[in-house]
C-alpha positions as CSV (number, residue, x, y, z in Angstrom):
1,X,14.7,14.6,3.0
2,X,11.1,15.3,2.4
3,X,11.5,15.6,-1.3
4,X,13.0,12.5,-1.5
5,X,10.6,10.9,0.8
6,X,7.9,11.6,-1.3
7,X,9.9,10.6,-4.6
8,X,9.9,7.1,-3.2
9,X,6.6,7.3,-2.3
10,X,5.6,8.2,-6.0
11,X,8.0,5.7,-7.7
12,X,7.1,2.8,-5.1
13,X,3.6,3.0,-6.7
14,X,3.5,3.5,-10.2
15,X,4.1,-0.6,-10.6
16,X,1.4,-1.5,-8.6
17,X,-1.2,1.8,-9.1
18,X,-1.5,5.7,-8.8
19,X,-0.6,7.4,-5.9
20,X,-3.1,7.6,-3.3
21,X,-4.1,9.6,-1.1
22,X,-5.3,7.9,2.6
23,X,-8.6,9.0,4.0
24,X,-9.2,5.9,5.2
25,X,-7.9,2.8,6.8
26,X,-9.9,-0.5,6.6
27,X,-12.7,1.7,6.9
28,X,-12.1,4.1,9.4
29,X,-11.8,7.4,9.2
30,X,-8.8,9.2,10.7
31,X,-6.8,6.6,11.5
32,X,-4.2,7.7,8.7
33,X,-1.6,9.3,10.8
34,X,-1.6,6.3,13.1
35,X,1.0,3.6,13.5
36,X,0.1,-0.2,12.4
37,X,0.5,-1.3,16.2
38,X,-2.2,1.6,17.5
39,X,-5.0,-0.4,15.4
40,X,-6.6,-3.0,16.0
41,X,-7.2,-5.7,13.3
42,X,-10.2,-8.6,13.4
43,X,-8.5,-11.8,12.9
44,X,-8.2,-15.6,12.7
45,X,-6.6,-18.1,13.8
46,X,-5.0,-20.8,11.9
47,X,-7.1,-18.6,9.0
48,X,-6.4,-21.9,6.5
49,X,-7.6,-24.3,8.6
50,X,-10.7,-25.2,6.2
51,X,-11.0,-22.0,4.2
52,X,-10.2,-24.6,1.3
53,X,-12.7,-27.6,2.7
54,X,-11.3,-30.8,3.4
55,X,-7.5,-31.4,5.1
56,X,-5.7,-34.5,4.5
57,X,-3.1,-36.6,6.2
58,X,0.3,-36.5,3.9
59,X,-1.0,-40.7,4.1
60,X,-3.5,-39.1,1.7
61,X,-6.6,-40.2,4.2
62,X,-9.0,-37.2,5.3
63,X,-8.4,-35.6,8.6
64,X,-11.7,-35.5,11.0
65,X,-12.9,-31.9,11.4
66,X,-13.1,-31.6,15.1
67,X,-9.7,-30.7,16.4
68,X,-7.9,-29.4,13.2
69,X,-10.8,-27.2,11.0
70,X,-10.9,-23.9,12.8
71,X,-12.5,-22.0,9.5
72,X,-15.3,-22.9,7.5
73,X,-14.9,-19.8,5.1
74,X,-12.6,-19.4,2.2
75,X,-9.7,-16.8,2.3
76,X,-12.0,-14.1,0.4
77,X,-15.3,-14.9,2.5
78,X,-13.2,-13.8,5.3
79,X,-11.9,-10.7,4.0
80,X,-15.6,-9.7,3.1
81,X,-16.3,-10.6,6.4
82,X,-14.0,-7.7,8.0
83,X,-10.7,-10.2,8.9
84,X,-7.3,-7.9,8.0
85,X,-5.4,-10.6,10.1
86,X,-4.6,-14.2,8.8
87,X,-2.5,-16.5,11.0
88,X,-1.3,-19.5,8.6
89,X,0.4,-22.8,9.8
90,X,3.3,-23.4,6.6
91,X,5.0,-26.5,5.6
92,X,6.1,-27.5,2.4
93,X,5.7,-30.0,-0.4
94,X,9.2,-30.8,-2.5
95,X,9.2,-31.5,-6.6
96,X,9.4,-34.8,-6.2
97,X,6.3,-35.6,-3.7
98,X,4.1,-33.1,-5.7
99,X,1.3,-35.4,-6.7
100,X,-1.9,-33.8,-8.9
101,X,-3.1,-30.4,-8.8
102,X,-4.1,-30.8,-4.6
103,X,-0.8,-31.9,-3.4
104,X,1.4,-28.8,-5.2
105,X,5.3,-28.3,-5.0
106,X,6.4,-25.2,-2.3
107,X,5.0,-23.6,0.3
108,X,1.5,-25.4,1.7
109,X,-0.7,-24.1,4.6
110,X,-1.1,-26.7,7.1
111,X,-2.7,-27.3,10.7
112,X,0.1,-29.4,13.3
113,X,-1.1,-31.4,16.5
114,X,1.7,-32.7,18.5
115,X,2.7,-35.0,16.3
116,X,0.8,-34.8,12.7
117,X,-0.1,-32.3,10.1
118,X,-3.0,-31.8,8.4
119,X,-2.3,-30.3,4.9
120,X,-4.3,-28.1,3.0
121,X,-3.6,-26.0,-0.4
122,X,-0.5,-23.7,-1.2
123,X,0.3,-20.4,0.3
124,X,-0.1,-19.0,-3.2
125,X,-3.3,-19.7,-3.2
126,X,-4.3,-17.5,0.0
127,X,-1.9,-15.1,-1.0
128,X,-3.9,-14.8,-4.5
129,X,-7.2,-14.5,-2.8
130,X,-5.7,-11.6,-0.5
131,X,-4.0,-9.6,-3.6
132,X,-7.0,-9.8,-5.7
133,X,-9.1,-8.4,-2.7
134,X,-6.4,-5.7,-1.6
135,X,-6.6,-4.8,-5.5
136,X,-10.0,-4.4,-5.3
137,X,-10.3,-2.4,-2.0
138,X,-7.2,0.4,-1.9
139,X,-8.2,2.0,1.1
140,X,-7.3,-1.6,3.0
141,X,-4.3,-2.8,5.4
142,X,-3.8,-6.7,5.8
143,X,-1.5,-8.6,8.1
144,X,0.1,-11.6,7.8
145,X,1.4,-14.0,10.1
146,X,3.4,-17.3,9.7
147,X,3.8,-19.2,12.7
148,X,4.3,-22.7,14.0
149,X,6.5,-24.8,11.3
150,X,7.2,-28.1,11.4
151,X,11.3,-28.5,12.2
152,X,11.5,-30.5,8.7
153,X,10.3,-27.7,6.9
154,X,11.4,-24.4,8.8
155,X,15.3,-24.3,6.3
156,X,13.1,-24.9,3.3
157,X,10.9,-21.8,4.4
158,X,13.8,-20.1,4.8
159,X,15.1,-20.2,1.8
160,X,12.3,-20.1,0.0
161,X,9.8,-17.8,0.9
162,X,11.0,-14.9,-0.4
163,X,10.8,-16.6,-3.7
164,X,6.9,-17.3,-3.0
165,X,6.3,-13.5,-2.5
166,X,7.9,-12.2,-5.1
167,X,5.4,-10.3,-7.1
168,X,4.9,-8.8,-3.4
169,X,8.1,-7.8,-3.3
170,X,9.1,-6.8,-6.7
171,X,5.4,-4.8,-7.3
172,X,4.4,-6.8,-10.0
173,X,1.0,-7.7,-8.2
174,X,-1.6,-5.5,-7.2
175,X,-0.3,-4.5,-3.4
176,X,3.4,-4.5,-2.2
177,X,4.7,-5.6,1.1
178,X,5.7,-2.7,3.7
179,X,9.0,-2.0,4.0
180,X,8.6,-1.9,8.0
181,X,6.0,-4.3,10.3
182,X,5.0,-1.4,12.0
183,X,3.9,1.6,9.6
184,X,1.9,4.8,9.6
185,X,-1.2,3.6,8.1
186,X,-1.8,6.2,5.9
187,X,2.0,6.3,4.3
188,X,1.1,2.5,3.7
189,X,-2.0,3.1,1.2
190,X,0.1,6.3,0.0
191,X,2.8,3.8,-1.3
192,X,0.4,0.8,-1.8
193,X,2.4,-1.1,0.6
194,X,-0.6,-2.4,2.4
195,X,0.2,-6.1,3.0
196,X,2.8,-6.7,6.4
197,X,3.7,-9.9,6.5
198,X,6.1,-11.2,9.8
199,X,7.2,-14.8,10.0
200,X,9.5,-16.4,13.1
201,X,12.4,-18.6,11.3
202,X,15.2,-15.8,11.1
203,X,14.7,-14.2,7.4
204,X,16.8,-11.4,5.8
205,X,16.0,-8.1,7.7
206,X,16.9,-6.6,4.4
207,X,13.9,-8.2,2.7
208,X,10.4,-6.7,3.2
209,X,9.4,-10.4,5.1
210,X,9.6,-9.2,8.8
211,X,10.8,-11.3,11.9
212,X,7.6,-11.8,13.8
213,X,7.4,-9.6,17.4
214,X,4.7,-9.4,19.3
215,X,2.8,-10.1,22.7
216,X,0.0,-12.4,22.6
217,X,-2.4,-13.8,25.2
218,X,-2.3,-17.2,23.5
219,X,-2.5,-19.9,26.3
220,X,-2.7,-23.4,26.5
221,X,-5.6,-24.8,29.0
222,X,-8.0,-27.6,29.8
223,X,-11.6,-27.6,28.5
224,X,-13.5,-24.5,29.6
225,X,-17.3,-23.4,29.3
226,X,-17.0,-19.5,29.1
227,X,-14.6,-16.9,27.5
228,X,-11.7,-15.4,29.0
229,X,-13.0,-12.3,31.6
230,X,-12.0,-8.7,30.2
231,X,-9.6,-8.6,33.6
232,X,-8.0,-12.1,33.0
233,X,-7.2,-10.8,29.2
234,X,-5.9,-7.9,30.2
235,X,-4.0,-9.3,33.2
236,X,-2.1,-11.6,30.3
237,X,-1.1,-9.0,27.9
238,X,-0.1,-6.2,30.4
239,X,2.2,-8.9,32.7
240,X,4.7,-9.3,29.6
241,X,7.3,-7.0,30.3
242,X,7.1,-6.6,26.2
243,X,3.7,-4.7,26.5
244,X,4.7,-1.7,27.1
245,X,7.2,-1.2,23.8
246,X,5.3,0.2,20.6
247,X,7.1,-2.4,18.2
248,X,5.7,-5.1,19.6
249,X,2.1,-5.8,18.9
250,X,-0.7,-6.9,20.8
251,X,-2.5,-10.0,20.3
252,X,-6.1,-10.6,21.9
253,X,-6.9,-14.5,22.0
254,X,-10.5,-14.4,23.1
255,X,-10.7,-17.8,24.1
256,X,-8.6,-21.3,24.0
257,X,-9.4,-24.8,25.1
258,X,-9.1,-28.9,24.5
259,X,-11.1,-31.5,25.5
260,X,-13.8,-29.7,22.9
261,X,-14.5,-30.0,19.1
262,X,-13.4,-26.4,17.5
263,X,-16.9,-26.2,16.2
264,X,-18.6,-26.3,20.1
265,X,-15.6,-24.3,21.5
266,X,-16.4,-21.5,19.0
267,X,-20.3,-21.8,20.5
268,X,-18.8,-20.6,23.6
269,X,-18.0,-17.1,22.7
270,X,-21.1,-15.3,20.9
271,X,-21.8,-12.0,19.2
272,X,-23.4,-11.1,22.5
273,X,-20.0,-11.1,23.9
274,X,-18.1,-8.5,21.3
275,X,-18.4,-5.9,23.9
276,X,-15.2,-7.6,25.8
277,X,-13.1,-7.1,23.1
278,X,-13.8,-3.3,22.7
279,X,-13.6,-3.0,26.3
280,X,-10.4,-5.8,25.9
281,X,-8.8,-3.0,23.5
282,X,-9.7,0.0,25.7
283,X,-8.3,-1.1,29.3
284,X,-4.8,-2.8,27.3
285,X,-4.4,0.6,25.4
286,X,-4.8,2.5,29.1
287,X,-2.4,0.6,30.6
288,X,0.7,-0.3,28.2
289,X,0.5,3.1,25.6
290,X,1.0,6.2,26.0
291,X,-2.2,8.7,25.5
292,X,-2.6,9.5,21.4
């Protein structure tokens, strides 16, 4: 069994680069014998939303910044800035409403209200920007999460998405995608699997596009003037009965509001304040793992 395990992990990497050998994840040193789901991952949310500039309605009119821009960074900036964790809205754009080189046929990123969608460019684009960096940078692990599609377009994703990842799949690009959503870290560079991407929709277990799982602290509320407390946080993460099973992931939502523009929401919560989430991390860890 061992032989073979390190066979695949050989062959698995000679389309995509040379074996590898971890001493590092994103950065941090011993973290290579650790599962996915015991590290923790800065991220984004609706990480689209903007990283290409303007959205539009699919009327073709520009949509108004303040409740649908959450990113003012491109794709790349983001990953320079330390994100491993990209939350993108998807839709899609058939052959025969593809217009010009902005509105392209497939898979687009988009940010939904209750009752519109604000479109921005193709998932192949952001999936570009990530595989050039993950080529680039062989000692990193990036997730990806697709979430919230409109019903029109959720079959369509279905059915297609494999097809958009392909050269993830295949190894033709630079970084594969992991064969599990949860892997040891360091097995994951070994192989140059280091892109997890997990979707909700129902895909092909089969397929290396996992169903998404995980526990989140996401929560719809009126207009607020401070971040969530470290107890309140922790309260909502621990409570789901979920918590306290390894293969489902924790998600820490710092902070979530209407009846504010993103842009003055986002002034709520300052650098002053990262100490909650280490603390955030510690007290969840405490309380829903068991001691590594």
């Amino acid at each position: 069994w061992y032989q073979r395990r390190v066979r695949e992990a050989v062959v698995s990497t000679q389309s995509t680069g040379s074996a590898r050998t971890c001493t590092k994840v994103n950065g941090i040193s011993g973290a290579c014998g650790l599962h996915l789901n015991y590290f923790t991952l800065a991220g984004t949310h609706n990480s689209a939303s903007g990283a290409f500039g303007q959205l539009y309605w699919w009327s073709g009119g520009a949509v108004p910044s303040c409740f649908y821009r959450n990113q003012d960074l491109s794709i790349t900036d983001q990953l320079a800035q330390g994100i491993r964790y990209f939350d993108f809205d998807i839709a899609h754009i058939n052959h025969s409403q593809a217009d010009g080189d902005w509105w392209e046929e497939g898979i687009v990123l988009v940010h939904c209200g209750a009752s519109d969608c604000a479109y921005t460019r193709s998932l192949r684009r952001a999936m570009s920007e990530i595989e050039n960096y993950l080529g680039s940078h062989r000692d990193e692990v990036v997730v990806v999460r697709m979430k919230d599609h409109p019903e029109e377009s959720r079959s369509y994703i279905r059915d297609n998405l494999a097809r958009e990842l392909s050269r993830f799949i295949t190894g033709s690009g630079k970084v594969k995608l992991s064969r599990t959503d949860n892997p040891v870290l360091g097995e994951a560079i070994e192989r140059n699997e280091r892109l997890v991407v997990t979707v909700n929709g129902g895909f092909n277990p089969r397929r290396p596009i996992h169903s998404l799982r995980q526990v989140e602290s996401y929560k719809m509320e009126g207009g607020t003037d401070a971040c969530f407390s470290v107890n309140e946080m922790v309260h909502r993460l621990t409570s789901d009965p979920r918590a306290k099973y390894d293969y489902y992931p924790l998600q820490v939502d710092w902070y979530h509001a209407f009846g504010l523009c993103l842009w003055d929401l986002a002034g709520l919560c300052d650098g002053t304040e990262l100490h909650k989430l280490i603390e955030i991390n510690r007290e969840v860890v405490k309380v829903t793992r068991r001691p590594i």
